[in-house]
C-alpha positions in Angstrom: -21.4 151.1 168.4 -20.3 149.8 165.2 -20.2 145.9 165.6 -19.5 143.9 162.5 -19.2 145.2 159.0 -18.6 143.6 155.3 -17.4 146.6 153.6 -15.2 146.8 149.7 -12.6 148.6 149.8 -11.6 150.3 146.2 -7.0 149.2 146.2 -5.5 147.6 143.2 -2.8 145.3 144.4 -1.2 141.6 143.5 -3.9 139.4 145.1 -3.2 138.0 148.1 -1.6 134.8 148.9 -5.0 132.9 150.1 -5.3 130.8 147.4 -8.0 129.8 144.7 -11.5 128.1 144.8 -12.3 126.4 141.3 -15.4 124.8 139.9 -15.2 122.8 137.3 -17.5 121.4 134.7 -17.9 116.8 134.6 -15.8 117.6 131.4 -13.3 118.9 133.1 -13.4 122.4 131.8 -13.2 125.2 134.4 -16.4 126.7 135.1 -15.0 129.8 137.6 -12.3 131.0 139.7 -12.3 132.6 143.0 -9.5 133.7 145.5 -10.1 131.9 149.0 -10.6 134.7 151.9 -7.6 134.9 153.7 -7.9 135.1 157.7 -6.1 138.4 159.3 -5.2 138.1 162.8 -4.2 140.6 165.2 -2.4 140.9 168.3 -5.5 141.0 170.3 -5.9 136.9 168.6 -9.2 138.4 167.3 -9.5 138.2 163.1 -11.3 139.7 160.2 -11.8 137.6 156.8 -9.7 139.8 153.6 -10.3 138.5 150.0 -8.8 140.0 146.6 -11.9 141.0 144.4 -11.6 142.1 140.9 -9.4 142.2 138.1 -7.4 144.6 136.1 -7.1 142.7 132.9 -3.2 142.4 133.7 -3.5 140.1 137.0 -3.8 142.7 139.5 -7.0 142.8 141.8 -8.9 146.0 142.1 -10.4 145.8 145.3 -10.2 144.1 149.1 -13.2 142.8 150.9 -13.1 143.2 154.4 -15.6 140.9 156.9 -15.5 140.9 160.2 -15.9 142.1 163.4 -14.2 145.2 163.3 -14.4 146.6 167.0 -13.2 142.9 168.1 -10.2 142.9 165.3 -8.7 146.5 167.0 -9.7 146.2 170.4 -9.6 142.8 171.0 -13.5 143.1 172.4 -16.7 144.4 171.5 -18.6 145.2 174.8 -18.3 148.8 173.7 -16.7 150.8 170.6 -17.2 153.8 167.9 -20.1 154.7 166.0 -17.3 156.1 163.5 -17.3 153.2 160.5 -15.0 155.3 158.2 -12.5 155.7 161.0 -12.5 152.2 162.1 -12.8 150.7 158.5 -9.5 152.7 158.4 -8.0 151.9 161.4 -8.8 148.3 160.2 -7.5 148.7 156.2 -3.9 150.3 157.9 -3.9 147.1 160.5 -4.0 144.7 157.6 -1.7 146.6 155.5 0.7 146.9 158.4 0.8 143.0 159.2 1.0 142.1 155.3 3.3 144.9 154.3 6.0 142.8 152.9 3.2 141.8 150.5 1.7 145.0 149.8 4.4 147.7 150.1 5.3 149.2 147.2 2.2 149.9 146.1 2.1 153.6 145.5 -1.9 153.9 145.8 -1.3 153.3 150.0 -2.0 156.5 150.9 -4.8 157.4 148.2 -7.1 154.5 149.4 -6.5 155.7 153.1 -7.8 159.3 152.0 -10.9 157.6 150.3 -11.9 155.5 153.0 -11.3 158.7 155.7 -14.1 160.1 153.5 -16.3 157.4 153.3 -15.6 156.3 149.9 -16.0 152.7 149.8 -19.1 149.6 149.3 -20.7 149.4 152.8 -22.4 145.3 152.4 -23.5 145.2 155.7 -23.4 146.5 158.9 -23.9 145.5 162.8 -25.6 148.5 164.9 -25.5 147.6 168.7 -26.7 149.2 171.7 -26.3 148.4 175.7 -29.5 149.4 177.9 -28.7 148.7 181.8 -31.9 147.2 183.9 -30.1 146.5 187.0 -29.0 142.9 187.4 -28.6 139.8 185.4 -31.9 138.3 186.9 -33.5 141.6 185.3 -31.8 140.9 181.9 -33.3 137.6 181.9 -36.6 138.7 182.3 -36.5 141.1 179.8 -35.5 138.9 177.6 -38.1 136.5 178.3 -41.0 139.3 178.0 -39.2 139.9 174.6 -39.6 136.0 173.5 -42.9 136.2 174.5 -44.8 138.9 173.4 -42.7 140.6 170.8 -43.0 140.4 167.0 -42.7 142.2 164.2 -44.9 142.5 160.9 -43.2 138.9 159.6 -43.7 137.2 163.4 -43.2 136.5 166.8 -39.6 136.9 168.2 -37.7 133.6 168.6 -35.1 132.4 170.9 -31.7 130.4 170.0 -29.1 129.5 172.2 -29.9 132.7 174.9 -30.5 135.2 172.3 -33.9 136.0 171.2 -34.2 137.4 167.6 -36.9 139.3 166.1 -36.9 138.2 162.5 -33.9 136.2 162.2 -34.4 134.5 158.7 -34.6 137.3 156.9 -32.3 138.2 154.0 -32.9 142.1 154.7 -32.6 143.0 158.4 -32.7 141.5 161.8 -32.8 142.6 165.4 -30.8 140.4 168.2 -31.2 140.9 171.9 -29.0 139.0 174.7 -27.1 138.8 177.6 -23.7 140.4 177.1 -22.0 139.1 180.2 -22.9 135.9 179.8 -21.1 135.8 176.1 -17.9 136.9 177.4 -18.5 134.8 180.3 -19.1 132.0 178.1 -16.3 128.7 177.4 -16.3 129.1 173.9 -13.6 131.0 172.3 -15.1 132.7 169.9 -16.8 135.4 172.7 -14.7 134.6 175.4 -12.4 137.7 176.0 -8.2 137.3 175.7 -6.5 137.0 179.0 -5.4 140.3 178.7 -8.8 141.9 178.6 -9.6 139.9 181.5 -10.2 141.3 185.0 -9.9 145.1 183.6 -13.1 146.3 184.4 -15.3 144.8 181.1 -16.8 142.3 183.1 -18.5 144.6 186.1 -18.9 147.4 183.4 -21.6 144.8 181.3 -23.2 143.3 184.3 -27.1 144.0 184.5 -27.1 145.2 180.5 -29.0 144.1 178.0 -27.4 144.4 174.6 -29.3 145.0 171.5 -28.1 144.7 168.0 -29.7 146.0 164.7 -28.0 143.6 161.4 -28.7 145.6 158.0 -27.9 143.5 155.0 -26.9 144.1 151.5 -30.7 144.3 149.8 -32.0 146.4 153.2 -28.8 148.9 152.7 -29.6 149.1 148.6 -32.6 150.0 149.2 -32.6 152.5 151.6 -29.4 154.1 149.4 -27.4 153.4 152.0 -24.1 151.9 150.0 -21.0 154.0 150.4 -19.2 154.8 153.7 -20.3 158.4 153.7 -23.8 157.8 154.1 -23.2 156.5 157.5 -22.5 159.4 160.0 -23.0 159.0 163.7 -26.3 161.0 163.7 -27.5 158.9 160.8 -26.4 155.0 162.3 -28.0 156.6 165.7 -31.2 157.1 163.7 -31.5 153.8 161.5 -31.1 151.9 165.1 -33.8 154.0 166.4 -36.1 153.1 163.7 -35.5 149.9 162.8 -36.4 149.1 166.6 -39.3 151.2 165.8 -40.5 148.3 163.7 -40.7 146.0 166.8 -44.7 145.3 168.5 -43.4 145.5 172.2 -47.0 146.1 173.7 -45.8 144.0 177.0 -43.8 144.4 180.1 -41.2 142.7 182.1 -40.7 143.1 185.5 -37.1 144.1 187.2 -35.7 141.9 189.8 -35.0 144.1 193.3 -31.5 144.0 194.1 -32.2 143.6 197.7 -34.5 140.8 197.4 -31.3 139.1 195.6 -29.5 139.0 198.9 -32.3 137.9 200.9 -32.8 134.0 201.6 -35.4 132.4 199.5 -37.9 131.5 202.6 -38.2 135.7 203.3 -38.1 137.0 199.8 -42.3 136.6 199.0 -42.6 138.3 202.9 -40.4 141.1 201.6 -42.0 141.4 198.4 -45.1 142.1 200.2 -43.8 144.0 202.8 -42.5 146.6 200.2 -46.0 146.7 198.6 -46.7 148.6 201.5 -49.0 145.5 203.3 -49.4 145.0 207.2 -48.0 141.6 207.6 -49.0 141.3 211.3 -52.6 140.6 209.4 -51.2 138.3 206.6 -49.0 136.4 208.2 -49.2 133.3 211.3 -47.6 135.2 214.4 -44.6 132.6 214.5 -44.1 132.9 210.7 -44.1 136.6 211.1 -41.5 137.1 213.5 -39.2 133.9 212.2 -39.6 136.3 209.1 -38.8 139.7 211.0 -35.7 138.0 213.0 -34.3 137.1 209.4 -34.8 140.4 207.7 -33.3 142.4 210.6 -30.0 141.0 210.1 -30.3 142.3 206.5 -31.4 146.1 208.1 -35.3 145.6 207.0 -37.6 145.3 209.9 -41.0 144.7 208.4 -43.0 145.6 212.1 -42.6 148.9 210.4 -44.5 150.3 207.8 -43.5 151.4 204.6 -45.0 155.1 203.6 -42.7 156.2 201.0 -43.5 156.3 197.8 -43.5 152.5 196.4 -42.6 152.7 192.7 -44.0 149.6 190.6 -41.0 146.9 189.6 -42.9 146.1 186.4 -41.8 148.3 183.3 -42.3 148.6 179.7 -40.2 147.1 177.6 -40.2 149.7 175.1 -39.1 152.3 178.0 -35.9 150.4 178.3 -35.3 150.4 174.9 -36.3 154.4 174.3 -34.0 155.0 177.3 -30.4 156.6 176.5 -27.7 153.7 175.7 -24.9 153.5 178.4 -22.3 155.0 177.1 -18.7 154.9 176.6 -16.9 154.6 180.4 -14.1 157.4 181.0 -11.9 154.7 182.1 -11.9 152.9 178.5 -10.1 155.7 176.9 -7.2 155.7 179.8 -6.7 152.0 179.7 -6.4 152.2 176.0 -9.9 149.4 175.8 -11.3 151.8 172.9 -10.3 152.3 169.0 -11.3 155.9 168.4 
């Protein structure tokens, strides 16, 4: 999904009422001036940054700067959303024009700039790719996130961890990778992830639960680059493949290992005995005789009885890393386009 974008947007228009920025010289002469960003909120109480950029010659800006989080500003969260930046850079550029329209009506090149964008044509600055990858549980997530810290790295160094998120390059000016827990952000106190009541209790929580969530940041130098400036150089197919390789760039020769969901709802004192008793061991030889059937009296309340041995199949707990991250991204739930939870 797209995440966050800072896109400019080609509309001449009287600049918007946000006010100025000046520097000025110790003489007292005025070095430059700048329109302030002007903060547009929606009804979701979610916001993108708008600025007036550009002049005319007759006091009349030529373009609008957009920054923000785009599938947070029209759905009011961003657990999951469109790959589609022209639509929701439009879907965006109509919501501001609709809740500053006594401002900006009149002008007659509305409906021109809306055709332009609905073909891509305006300055992409930078752009948020995120995917969600589901390994079970949040003890899972954790651990894959700690094998991350660990052992991966890119060609500029070792991943680093801030706050619960570990980053693979994080100080760079060019691009930069982000992986983290996504329920605990909306789970979180602050405001700034928290979702809005409204959103709350309607299925986003239990939908994110056991995901990780990886996100791909290409910046301005990265995207000139590449020749990746204009809206219509990103299509679906082509965002799908820039995440795929810029992940590509990541050293993740390690594993992680998943957490049973089982073992979760086992007491501590039996979980190593049923650990071992899945391995397929005969813990009638491991274990003291009054350990062994304290264990077994435990387990069968939980519908395990460990007298018996295991001959299935036992499948190792300890995966890749990189097969997580080349496995398909969860997608899009039916039940977000009925409830109304995605802009599209």
């Amino acid at each position: 999904m797209i995440d966050w974008s800072r896109s400019e947007i080609p509309f001449q228009h009287a600049p918007l009422p946000a006010g100025m920025l000046m520097a000025m010289e110790p003489d007292g002469s005025v070095e430059w001036v700048s329109p302030k960003r002007l903060e547009c909120r929606s009804s979701h109480e979610t916001s993108i940054m708008v600025k007036s950029a550009g002049g005319d010659g007759h006091g009349f800006a030529t373009s609008l700067l957009m920054d923000g989080n785009l599938a947070k500003f029209l759905q009011g969260h961003n657990v999951f959303g469109s790959r589609d930046l022209k639509k929701l850079t439009l879907l965006a550029f109509q919501k501001f024009f609709e809740l500053y329209f006594e401002h900006l009506h009149g002008w007659s090149n509305y409906e021109l700039t809306c055709a332009r964008i609905a073909k891509g044509d305006f300055k992409v600055n930078m752009l948020d790719i995120n995917n969600l990858y589901d390994v079970g549980n949040d003890h899972s997530v954790e651990s894959f996130l700690h094998a991350i810290e660990m052992k991966a790295r890119s060609r500029t160094g070792r991943a680093i961890r801030d706050k619960g998120s570990v980053y693979v390059q994080k100080h760079s000016r060019r691009w930069a990778i982000k992986f983290y827990n996504k329920l605990r952000e909306i789970l979180a106190r602050g405001k700034s992830h928290k979702l809005p009541e409204h959103l709350q209790g309607v299925g986003l929580e239990d939908y994110v639960r056991g995901k990780v969530r990886a996100e791909l940041r290409l910046m301005s130098l990265e995207l000139k680059d590449m020749g990746m400036t204009h809206g219509y150089h990103f299509t679906e197919q082509a965002i799908a493949h820039l995440f795929d390789k810029y992940m590509g760039r990541i050293e993740m020769n390690t594993q992680f290992q998943l957490i049973d969901e089982a073992m979760l709802k086992l007491p501590r004192s039996v979980q190593s005995t049923y650990q071992l008793w899945k391995q397929g061991f005969c813990l009638k030889d491991m274990l003291p005789k009054n350990t062994f059937y304290r264990h077994r009296k435990v387990l069968l309340e939980h519908g395990i009885d460990i007298t018996l041995m295991r001959d299935d199949k036992v499948e190792s707990n300890v995966v890749p890393i990189i097969r997580v991250l080349e496995a398909t991204p969860v997608a899009v739930p039916g039940w977000a386009y009925e409830k109304g939870l995605i802009a599209c």
